[in-house]
C-alpha positions in Angstrom: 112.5 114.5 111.4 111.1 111.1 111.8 107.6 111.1 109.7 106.4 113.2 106.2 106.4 116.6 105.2 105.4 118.1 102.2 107.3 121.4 100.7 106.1 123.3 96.9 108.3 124.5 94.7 108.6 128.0 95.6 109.5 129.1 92.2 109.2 127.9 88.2 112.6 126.1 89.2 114.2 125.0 91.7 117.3 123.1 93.3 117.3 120.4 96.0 119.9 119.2 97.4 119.6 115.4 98.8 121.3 116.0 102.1 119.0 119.2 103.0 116.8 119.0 106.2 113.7 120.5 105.1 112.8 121.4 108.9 115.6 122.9 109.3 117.2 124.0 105.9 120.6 122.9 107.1 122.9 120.5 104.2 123.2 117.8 106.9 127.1 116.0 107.0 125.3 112.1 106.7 122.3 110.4 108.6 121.8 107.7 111.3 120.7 104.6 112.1 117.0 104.3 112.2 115.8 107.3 110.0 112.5 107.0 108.0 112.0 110.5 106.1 109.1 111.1 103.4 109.6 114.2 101.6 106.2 115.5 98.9 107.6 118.2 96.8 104.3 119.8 95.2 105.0 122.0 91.8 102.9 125.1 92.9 102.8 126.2 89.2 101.1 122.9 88.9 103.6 121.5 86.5 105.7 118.7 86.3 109.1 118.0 88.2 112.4 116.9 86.6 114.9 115.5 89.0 118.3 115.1 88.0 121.1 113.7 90.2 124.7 113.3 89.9 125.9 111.3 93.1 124.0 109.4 95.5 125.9 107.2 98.7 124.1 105.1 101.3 125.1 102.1 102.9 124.8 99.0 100.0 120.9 96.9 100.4 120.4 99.1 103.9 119.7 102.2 103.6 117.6 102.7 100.7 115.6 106.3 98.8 112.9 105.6 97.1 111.2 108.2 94.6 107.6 108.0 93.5 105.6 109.7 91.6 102.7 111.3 93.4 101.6 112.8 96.4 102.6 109.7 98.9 104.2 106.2 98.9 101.6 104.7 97.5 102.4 106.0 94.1 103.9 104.7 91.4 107.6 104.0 92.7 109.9 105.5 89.8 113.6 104.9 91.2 114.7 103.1 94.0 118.4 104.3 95.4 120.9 102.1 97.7 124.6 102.5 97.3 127.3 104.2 95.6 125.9 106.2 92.4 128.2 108.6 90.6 126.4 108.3 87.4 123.6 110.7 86.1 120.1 110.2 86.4 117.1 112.0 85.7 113.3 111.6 86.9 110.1 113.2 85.6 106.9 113.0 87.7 103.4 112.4 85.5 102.5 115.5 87.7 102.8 117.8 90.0 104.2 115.8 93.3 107.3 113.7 93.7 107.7 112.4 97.2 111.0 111.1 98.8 111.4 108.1 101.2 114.6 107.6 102.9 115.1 104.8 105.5 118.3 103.6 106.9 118.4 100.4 108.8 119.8 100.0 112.7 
């Protein structure tokens, strides 16, 4: 999926897992070259959205994730990812969008 898609919450809760194609709903084994994904989760209950991760892994400076905090990339950027993360983190939007952008270099 090359481009932006926006999915809501469909409950007062919910898990996401970083490696899940939301066309497809399979947890994908890694990514390629030359991917560029934007992913808006909406809070249908209009609320705010807590992220919390424990592990993140990408090629080091290439392949980055970016989180913001609204409806699209032009929001305020709240974390950016690249690397090897075995730490937790956690993330609370201002309201009720997050969006994802994950680009990996050739």
């Amino acid at each position: 999926m090359d481009g932006s898609k926006t999915i809501d919450l469909p409950v007062d809760g919910a898990f996401l897992y970083s490696s899940l194609d939301p066309e497809s709903g399979i947890i994908a084994s890694g990514y390629n070259n030359n991917e560029d994904y934007i992913l808006t989760i909406k809070n249908q209950y209009h609320r705010l959205i807590f992220l919390r991760s424990h592990y993140f892994s990408s090629e080091n400076k290439n392949d980055v994730l970016t989180i913001y905090d609204g409806q699209d990339t032009t929001a305020l950027e709240l974390k950016s990812l690249s690397g090897y993360l075995d730490e937790n983190f956690a993330i609370m939007s201002t309201g009720e969008y997050l969006t994802f952008r994950f680009k990996s270099n050739n």
